[in-house]
Predicted model as a PDB file, atoms N, CA, C, CB and O in Angstrom, pLDDT in the B-factor column:
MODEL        1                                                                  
ATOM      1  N   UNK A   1       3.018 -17.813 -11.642  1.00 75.00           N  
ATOM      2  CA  UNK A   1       3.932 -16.709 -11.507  1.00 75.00           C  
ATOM      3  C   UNK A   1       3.222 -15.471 -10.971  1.00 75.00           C  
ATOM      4  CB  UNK A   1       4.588 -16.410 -12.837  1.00 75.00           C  
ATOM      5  O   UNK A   1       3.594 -14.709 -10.079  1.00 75.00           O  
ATOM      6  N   UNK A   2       2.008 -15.438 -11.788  1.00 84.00           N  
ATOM      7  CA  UNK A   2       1.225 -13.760 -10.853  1.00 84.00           C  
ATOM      8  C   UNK A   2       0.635 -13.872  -9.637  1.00 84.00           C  
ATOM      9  CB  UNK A   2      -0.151 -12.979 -11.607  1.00 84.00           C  
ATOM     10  O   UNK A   2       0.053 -12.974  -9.028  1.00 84.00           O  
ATOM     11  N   UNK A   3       0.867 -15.471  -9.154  1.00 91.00           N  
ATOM     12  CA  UNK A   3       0.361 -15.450  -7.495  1.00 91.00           C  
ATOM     13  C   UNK A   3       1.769 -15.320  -6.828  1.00 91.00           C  
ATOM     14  CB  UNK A   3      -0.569 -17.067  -6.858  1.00 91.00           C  
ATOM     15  O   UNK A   3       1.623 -14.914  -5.675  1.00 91.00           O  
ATOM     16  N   UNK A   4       2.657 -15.457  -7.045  1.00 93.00           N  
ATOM     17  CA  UNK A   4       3.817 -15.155  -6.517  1.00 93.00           C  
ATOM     18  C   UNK A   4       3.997 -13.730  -6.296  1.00 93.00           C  
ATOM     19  CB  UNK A   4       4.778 -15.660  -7.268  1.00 93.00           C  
ATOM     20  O   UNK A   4       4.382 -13.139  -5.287  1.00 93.00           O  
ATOM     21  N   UNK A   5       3.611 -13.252  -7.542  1.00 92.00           N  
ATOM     22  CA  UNK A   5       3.938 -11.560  -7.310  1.00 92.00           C  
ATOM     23  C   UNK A   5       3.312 -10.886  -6.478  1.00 92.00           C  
ATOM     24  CB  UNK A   5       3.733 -10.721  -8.373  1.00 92.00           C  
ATOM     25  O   UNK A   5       3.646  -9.954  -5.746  1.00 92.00           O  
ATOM     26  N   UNK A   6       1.835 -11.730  -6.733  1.00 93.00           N  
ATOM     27  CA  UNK A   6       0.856 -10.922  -5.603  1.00 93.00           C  
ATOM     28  C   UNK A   6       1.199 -11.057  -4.151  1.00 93.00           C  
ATOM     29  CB  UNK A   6      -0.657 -11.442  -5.661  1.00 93.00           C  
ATOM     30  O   UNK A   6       1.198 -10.243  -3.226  1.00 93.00           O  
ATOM     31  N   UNK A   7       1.609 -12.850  -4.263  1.00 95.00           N  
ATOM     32  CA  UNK A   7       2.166 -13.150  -2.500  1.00 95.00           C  
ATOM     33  C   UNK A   7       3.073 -12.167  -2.409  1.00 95.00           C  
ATOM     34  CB  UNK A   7       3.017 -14.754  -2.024  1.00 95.00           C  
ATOM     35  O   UNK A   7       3.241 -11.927  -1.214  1.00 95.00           O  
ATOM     36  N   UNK A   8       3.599 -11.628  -2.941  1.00 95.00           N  
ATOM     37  CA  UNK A   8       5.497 -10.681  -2.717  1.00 95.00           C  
ATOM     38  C   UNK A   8       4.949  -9.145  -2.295  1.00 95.00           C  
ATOM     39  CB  UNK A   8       6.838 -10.435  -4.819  1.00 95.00           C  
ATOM     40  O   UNK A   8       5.331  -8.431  -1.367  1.00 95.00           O  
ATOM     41  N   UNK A   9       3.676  -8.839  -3.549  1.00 95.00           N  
ATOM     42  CA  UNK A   9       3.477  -7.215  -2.996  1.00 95.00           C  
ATOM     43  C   UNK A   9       2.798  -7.125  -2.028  1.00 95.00           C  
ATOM     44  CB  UNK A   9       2.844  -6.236  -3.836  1.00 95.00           C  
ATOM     45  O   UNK A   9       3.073  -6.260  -1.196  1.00 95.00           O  
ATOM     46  N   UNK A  10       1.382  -8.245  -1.787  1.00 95.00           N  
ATOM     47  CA  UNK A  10       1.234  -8.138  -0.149  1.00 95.00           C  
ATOM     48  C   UNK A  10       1.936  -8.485   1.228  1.00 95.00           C  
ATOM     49  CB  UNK A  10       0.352  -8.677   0.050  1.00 95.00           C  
ATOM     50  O   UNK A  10       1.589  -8.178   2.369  1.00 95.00           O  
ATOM     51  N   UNK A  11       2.804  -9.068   0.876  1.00 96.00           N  
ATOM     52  CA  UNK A  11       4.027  -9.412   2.016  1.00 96.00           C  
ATOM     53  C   UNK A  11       4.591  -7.949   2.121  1.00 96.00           C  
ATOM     54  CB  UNK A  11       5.410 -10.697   1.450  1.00 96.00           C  
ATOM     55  O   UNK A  11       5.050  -7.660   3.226  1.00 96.00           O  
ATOM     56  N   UNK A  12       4.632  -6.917   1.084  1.00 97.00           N  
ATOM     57  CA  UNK A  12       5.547  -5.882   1.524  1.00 97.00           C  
ATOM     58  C   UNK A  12       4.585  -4.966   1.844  1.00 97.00           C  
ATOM     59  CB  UNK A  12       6.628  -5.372   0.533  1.00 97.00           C  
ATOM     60  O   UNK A  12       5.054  -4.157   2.644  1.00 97.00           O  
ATOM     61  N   UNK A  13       3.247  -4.698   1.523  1.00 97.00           N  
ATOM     62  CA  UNK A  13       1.958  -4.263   2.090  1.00 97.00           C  
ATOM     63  C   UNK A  13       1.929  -4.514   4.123  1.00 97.00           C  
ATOM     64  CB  UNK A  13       0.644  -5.397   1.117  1.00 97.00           C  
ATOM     65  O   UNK A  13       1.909  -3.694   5.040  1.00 97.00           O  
ATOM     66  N   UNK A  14       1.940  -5.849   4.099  1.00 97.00           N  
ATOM     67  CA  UNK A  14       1.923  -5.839   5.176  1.00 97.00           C  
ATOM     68  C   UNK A  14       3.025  -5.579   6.221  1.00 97.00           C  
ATOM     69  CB  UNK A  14       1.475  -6.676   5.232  1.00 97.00           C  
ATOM     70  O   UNK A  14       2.921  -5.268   7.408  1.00 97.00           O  
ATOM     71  N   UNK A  15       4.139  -5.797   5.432  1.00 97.00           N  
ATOM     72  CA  UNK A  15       5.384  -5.638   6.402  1.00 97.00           C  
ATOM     73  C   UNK A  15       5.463  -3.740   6.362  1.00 97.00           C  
ATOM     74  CB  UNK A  15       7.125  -6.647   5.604  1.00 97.00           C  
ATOM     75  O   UNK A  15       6.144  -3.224   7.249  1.00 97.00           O  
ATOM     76  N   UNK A  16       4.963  -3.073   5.631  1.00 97.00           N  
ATOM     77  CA  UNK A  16       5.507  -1.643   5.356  1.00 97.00           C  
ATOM     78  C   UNK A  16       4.052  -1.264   7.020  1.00 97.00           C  
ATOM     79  CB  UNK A  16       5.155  -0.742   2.968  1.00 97.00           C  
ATOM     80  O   UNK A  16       4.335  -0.606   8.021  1.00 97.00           O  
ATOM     81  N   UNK A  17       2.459  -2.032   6.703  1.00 97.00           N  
ATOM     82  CA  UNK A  17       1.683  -1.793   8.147  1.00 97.00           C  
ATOM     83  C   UNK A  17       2.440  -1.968   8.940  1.00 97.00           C  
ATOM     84  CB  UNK A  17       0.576  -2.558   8.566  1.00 97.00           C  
ATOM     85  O   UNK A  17       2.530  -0.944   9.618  1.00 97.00           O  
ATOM     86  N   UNK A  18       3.159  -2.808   9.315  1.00 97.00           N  
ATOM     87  CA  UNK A  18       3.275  -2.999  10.800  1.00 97.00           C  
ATOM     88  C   UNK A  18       5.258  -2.481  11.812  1.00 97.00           C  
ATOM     89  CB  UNK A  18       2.831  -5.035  10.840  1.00 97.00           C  
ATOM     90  O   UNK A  18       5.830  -2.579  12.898  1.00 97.00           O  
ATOM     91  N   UNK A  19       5.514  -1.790   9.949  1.00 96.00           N  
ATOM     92  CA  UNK A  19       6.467  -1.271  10.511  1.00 96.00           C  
ATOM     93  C   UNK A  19       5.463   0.211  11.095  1.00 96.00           C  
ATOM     94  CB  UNK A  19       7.860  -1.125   9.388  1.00 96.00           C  
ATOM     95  O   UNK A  19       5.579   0.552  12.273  1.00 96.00           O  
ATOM     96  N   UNK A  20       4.456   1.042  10.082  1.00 96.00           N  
ATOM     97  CA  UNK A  20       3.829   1.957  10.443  1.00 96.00           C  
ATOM     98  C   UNK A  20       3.414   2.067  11.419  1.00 96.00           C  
ATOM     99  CB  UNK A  20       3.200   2.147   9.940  1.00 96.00           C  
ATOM    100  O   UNK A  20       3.462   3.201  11.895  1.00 96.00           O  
ATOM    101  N   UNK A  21       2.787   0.962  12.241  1.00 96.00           N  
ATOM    102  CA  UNK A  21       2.420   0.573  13.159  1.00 96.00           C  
ATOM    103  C   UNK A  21       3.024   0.743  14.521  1.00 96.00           C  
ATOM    104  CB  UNK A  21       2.285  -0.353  12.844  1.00 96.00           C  
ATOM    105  O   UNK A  21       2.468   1.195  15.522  1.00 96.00           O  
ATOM    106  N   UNK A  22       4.318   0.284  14.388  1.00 95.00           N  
ATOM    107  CA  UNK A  22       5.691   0.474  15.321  1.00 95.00           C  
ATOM    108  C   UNK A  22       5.915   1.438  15.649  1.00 95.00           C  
ATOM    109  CB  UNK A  22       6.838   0.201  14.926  1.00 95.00           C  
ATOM    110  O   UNK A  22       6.221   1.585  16.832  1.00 95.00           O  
ATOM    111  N   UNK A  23       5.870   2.605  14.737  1.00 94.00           N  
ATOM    112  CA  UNK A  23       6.585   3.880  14.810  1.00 94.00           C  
ATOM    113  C   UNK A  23       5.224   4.579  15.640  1.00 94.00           C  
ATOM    114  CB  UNK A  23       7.139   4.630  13.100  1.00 94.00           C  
ATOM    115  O   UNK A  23       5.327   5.262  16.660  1.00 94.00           O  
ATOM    116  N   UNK A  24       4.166   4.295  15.068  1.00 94.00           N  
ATOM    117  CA  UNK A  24       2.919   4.926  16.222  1.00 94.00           C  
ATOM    118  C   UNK A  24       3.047   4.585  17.535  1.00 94.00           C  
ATOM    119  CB  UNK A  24       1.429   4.429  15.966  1.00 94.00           C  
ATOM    120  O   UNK A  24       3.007   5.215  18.592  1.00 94.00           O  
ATOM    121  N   UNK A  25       3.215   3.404  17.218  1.00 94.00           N  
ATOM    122  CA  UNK A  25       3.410   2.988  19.329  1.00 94.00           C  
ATOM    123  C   UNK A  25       4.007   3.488  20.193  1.00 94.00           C  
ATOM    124  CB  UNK A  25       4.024   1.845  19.859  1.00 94.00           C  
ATOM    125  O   UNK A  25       3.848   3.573  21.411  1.00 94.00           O  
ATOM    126  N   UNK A  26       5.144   4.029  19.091  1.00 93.00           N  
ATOM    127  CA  UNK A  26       6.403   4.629  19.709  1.00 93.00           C  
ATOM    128  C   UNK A  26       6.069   5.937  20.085  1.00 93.00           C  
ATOM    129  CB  UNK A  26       7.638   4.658  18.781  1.00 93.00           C  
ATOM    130  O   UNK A  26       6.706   6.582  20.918  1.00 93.00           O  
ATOM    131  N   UNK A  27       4.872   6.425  19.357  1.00 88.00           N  
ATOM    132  CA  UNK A  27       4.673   8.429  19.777  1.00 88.00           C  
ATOM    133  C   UNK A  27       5.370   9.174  19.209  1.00 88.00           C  
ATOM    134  CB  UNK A  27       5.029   9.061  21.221  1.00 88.00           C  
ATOM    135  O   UNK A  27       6.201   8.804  18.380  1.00 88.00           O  
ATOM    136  N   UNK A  28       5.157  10.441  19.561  1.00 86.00           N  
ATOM    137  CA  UNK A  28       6.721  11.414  19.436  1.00 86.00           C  
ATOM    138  C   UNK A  28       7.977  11.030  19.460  1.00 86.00           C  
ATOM    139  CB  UNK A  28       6.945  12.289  20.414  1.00 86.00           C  
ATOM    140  O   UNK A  28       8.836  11.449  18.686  1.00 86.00           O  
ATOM    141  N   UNK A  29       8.177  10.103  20.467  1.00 86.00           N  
ATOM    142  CA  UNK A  29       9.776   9.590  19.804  1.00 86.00           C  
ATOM    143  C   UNK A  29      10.022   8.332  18.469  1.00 86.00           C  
ATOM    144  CB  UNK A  29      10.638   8.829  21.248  1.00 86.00           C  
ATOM    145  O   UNK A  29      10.582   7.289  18.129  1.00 86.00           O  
ATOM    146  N   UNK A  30       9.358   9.121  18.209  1.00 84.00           N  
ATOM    147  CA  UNK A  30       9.716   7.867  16.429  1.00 84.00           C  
ATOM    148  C   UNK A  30       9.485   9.535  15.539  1.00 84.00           C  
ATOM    149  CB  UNK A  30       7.665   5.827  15.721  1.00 84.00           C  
ATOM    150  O   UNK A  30       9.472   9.505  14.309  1.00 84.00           O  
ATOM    151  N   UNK A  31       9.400  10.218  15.905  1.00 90.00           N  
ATOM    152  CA  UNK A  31       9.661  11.352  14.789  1.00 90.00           C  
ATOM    153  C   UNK A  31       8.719  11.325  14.008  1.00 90.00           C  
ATOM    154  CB  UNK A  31      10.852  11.280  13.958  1.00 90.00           C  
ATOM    155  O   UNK A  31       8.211  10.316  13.518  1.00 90.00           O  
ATOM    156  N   UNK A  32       8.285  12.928  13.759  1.00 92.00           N  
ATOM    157  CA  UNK A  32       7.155  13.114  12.926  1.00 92.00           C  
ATOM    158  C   UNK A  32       7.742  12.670  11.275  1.00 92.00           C  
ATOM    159  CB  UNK A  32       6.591  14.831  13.117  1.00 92.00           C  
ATOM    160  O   UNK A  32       6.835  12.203  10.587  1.00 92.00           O  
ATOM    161  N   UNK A  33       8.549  12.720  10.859  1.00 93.00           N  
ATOM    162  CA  UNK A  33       9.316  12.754   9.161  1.00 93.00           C  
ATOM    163  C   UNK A  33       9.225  11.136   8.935  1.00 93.00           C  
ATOM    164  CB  UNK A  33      11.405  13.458   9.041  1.00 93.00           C  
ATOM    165  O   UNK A  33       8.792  10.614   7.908  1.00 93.00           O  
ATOM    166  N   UNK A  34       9.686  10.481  10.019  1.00 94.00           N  
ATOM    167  CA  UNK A  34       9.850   8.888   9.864  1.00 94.00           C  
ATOM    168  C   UNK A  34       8.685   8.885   9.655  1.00 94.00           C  
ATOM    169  CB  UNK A  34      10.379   7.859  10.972  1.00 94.00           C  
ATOM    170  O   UNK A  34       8.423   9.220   8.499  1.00 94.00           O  
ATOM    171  N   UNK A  35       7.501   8.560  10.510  1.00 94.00           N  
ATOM    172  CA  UNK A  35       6.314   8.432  10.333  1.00 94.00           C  
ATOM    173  C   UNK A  35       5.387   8.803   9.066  1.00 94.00           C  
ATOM    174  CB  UNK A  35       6.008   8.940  11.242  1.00 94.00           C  
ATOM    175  O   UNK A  35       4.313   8.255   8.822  1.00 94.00           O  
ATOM    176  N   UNK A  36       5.965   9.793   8.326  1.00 95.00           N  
ATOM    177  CA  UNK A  36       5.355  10.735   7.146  1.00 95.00           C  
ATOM    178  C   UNK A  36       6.254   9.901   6.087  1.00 95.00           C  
ATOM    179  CB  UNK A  36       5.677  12.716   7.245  1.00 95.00           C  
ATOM    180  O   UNK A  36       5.734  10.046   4.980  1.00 95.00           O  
ATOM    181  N   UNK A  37       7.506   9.012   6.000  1.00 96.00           N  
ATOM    182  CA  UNK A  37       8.075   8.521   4.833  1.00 96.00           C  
ATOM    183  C   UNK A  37       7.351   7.293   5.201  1.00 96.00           C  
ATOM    184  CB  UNK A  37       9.731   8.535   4.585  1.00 96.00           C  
ATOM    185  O   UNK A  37       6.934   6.831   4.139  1.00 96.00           O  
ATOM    186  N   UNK A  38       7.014   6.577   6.128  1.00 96.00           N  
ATOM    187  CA  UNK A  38       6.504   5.711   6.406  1.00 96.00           C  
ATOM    188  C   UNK A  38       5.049   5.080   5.930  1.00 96.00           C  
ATOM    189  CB  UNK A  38       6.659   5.938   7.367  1.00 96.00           C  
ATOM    190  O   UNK A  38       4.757   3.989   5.442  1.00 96.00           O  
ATOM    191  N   UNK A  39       4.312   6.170   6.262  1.00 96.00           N  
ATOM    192  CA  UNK A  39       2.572   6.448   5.627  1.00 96.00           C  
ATOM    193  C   UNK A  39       3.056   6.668   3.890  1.00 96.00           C  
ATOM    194  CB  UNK A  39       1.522   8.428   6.506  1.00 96.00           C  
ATOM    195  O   UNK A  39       2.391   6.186   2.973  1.00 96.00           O  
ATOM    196  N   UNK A  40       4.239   7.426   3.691  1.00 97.00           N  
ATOM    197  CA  UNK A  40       4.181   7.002   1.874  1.00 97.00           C  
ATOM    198  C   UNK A  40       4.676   5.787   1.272  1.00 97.00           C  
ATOM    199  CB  UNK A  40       5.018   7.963   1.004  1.00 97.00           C  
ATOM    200  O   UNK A  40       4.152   5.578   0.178  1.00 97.00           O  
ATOM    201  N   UNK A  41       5.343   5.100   1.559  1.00 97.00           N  
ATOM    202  CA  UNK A  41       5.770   3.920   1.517  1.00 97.00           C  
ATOM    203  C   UNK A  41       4.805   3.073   1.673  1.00 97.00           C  
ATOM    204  CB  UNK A  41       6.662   3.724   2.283  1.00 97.00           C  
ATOM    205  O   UNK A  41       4.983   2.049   1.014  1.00 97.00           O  
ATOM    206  N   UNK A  42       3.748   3.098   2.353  1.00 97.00           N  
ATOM    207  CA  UNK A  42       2.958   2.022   2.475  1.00 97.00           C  
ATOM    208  C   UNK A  42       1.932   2.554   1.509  1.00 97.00           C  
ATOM    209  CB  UNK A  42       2.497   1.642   3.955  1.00 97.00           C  
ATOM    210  O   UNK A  42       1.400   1.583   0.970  1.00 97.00           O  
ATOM    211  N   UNK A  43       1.382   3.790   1.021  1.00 96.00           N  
ATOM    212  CA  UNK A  43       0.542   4.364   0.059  1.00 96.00           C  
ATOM    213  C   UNK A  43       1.373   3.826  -0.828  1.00 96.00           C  
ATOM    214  CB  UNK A  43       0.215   5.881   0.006  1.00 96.00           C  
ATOM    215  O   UNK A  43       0.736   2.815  -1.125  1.00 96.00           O  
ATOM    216  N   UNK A  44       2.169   3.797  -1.345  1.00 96.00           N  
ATOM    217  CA  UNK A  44       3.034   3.924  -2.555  1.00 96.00           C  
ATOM    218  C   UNK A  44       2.581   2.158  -3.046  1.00 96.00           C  
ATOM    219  CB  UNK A  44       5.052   4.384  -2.121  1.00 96.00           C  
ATOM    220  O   UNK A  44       1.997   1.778  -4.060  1.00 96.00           O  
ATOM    221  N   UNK A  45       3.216   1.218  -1.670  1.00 96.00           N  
ATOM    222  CA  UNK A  45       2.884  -0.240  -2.170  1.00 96.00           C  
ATOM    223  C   UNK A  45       1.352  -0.948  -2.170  1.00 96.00           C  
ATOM    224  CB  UNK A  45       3.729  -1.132  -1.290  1.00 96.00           C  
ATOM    225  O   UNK A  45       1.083  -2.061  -2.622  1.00 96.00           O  
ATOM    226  N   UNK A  46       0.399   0.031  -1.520  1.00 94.00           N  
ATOM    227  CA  UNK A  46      -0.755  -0.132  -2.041  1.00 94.00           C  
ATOM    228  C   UNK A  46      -1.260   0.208  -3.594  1.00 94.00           C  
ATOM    229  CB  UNK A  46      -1.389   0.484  -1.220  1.00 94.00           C  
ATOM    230  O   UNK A  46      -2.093  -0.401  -4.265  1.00 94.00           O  
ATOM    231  N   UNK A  47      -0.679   1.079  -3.848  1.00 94.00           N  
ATOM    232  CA  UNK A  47      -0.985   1.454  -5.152  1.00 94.00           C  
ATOM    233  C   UNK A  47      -0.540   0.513  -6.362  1.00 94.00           C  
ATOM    234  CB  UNK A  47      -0.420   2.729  -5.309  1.00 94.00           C  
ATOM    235  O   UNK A  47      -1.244   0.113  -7.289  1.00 94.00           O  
ATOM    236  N   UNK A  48       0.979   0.232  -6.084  1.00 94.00           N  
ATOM    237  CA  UNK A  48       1.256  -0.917  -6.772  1.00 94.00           C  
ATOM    238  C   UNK A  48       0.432  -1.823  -6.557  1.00 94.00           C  
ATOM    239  CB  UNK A  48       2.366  -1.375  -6.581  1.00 94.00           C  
ATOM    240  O   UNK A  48      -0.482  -1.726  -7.375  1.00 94.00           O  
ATOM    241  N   UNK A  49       0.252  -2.884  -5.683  1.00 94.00           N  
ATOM    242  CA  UNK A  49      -0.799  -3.765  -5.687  1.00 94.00           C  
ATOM    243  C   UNK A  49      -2.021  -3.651  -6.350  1.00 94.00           C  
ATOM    244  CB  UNK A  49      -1.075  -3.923  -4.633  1.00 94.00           C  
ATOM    245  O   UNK A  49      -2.520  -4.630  -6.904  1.00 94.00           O  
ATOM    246  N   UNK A  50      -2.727  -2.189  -6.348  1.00 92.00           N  
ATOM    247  CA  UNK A  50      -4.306  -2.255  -6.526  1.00 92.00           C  
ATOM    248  C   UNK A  50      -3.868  -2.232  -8.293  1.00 92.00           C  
ATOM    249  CB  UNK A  50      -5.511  -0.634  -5.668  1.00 92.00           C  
ATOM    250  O   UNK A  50      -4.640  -2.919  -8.962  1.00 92.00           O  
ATOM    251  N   UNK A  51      -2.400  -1.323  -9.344  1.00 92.00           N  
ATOM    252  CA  UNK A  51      -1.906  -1.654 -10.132  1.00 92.00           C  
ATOM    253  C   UNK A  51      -1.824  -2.638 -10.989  1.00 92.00           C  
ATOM    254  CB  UNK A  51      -1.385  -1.519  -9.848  1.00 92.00           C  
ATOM    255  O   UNK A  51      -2.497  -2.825 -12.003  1.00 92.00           O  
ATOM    256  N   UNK A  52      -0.840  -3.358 -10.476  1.00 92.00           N  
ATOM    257  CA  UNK A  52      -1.070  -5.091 -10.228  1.00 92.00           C  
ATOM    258  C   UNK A  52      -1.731  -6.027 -10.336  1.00 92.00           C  
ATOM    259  CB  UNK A  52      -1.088  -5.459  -9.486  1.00 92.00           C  
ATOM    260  O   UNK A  52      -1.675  -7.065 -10.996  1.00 92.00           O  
ATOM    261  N   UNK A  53      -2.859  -5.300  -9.127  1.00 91.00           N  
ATOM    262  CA  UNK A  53      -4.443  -6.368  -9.636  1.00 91.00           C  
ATOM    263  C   UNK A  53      -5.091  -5.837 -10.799  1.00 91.00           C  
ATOM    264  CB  UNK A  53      -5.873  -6.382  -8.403  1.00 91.00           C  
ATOM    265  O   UNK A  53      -5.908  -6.615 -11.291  1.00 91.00           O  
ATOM    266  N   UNK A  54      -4.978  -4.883 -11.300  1.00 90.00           N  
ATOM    267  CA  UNK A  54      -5.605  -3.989 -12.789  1.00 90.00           C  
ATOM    268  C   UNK A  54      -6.904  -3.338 -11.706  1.00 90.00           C  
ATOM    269  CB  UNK A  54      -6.389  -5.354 -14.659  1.00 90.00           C  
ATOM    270  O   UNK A  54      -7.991  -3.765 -12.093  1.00 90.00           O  
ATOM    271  N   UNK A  55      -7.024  -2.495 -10.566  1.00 86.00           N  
ATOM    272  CA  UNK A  55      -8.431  -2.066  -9.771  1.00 86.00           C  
ATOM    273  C   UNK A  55      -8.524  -1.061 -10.023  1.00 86.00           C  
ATOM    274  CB  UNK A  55      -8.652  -2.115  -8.382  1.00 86.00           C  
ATOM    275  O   UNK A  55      -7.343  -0.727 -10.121  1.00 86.00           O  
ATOM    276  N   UNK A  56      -8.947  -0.440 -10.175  1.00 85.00           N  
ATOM    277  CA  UNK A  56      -8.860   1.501  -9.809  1.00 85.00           C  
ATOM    278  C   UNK A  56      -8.911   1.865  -8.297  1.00 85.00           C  
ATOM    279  CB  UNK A  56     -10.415   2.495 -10.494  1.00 85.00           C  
ATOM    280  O   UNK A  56      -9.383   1.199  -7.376  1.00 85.00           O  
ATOM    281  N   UNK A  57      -8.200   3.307  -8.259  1.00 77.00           N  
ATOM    282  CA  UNK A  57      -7.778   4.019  -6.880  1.00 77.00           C  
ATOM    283  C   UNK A  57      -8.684   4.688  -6.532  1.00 77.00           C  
ATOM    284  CB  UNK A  57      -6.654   4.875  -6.824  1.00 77.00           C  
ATOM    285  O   UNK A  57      -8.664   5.383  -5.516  1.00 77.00           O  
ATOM    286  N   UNK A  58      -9.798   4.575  -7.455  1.00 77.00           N  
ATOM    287  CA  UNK A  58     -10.837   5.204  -6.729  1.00 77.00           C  
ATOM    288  C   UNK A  58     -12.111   4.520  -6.662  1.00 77.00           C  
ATOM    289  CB  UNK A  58     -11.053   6.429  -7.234  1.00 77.00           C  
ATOM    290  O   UNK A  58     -12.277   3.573  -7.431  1.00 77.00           O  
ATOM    291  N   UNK A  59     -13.229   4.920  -5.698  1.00 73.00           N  
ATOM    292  CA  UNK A  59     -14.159   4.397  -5.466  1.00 73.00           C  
ATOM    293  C   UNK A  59     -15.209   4.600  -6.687  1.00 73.00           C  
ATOM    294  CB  UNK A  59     -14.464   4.794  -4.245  1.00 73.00           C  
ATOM    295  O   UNK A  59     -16.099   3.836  -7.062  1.00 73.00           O  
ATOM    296  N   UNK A  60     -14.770   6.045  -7.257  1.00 75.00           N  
ATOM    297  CA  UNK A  60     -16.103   6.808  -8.476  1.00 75.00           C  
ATOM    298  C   UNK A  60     -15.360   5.764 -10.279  1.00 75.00           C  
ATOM    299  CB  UNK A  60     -15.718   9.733  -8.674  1.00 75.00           C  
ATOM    300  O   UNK A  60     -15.880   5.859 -11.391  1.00 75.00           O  
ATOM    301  N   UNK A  61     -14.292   5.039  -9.977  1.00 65.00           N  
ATOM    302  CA  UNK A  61     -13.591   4.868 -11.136  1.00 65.00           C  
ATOM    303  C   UNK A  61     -14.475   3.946 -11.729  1.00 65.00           C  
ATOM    304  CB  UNK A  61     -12.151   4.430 -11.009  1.00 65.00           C  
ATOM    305  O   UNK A  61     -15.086   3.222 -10.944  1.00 65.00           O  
ATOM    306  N   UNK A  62     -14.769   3.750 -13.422  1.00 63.00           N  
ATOM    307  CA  UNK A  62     -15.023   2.366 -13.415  1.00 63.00           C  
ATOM    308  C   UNK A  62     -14.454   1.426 -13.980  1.00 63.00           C  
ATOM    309  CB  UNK A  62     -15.935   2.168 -13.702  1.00 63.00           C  
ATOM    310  O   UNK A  62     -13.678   1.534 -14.930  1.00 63.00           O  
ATOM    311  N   UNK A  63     -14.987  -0.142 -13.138  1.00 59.00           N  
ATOM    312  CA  UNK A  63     -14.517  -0.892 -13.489  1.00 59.00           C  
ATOM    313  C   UNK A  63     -15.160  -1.723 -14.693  1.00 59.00           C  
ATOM    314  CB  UNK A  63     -14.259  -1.330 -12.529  1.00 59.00           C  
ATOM    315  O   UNK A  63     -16.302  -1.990 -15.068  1.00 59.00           O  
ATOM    316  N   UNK A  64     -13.083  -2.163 -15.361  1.00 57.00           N  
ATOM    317  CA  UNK A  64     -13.401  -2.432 -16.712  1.00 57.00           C  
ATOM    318  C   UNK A  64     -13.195  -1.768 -17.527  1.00 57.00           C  
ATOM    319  CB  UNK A  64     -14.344  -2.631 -16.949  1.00 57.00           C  
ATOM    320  O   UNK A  64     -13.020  -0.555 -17.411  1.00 57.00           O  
ATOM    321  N   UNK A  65     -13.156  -2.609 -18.882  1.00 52.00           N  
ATOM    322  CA  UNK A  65     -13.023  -1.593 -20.010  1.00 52.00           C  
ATOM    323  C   UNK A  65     -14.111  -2.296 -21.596  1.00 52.00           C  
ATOM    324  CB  UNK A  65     -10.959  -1.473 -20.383  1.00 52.00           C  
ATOM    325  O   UNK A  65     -13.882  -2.799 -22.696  1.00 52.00           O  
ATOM    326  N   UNK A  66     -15.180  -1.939 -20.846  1.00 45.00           N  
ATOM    327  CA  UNK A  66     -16.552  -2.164 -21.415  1.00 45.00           C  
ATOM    328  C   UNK A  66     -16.663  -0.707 -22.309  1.00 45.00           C  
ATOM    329  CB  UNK A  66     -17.871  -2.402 -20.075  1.00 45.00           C  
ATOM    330  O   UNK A  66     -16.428   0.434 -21.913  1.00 45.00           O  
ATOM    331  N   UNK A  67     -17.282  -1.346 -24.187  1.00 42.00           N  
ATOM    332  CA  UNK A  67     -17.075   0.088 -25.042  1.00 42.00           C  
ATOM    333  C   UNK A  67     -18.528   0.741 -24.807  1.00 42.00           C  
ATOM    334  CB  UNK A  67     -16.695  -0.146 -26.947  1.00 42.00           C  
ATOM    335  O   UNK A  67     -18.896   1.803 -25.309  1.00 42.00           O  
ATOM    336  N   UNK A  68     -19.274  -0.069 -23.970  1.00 40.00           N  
ATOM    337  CA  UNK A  68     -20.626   0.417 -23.787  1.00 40.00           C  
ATOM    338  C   UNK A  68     -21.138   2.447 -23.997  1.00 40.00           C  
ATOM    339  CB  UNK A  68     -20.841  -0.185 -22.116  1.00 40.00           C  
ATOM    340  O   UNK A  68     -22.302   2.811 -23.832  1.00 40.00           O  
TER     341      UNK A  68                                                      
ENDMDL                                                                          
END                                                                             
């Protein structure tokens, strides 16, 4: 079941890139606002994912939960 979920949030990871993707190709006519809901939408389902996997969002975070 949690490889399913994972297959599902990177399927929407990647589908949210390559809509981002689209709208760049496009330039100025894809609108600066589209492009800006676009870049959050795909932040947003990265975050879920890294969530998901239990990772941290940051590089300084650590990993684990060692009582060391």
């Amino acid at each position: 079941m949690a490889d399913m979920e994972f297959k599902k949030r990177l399927d929407q990871v990647e589908a949210l890139y390559n809509e981002l993707y689209e709208l760049r190709q496009r330039g100025p006519a894809a609108g600066k606002e589209e492009t800006v809901l676009a870049e959050m939408r795909l932040d947003n389902a990265w975050r879920e994912l890294y969530e998901f996997m239990q990772l941290p969002l940051s590089p300084d975070a650590p990993i684990g939960h060692s009582a060391e």
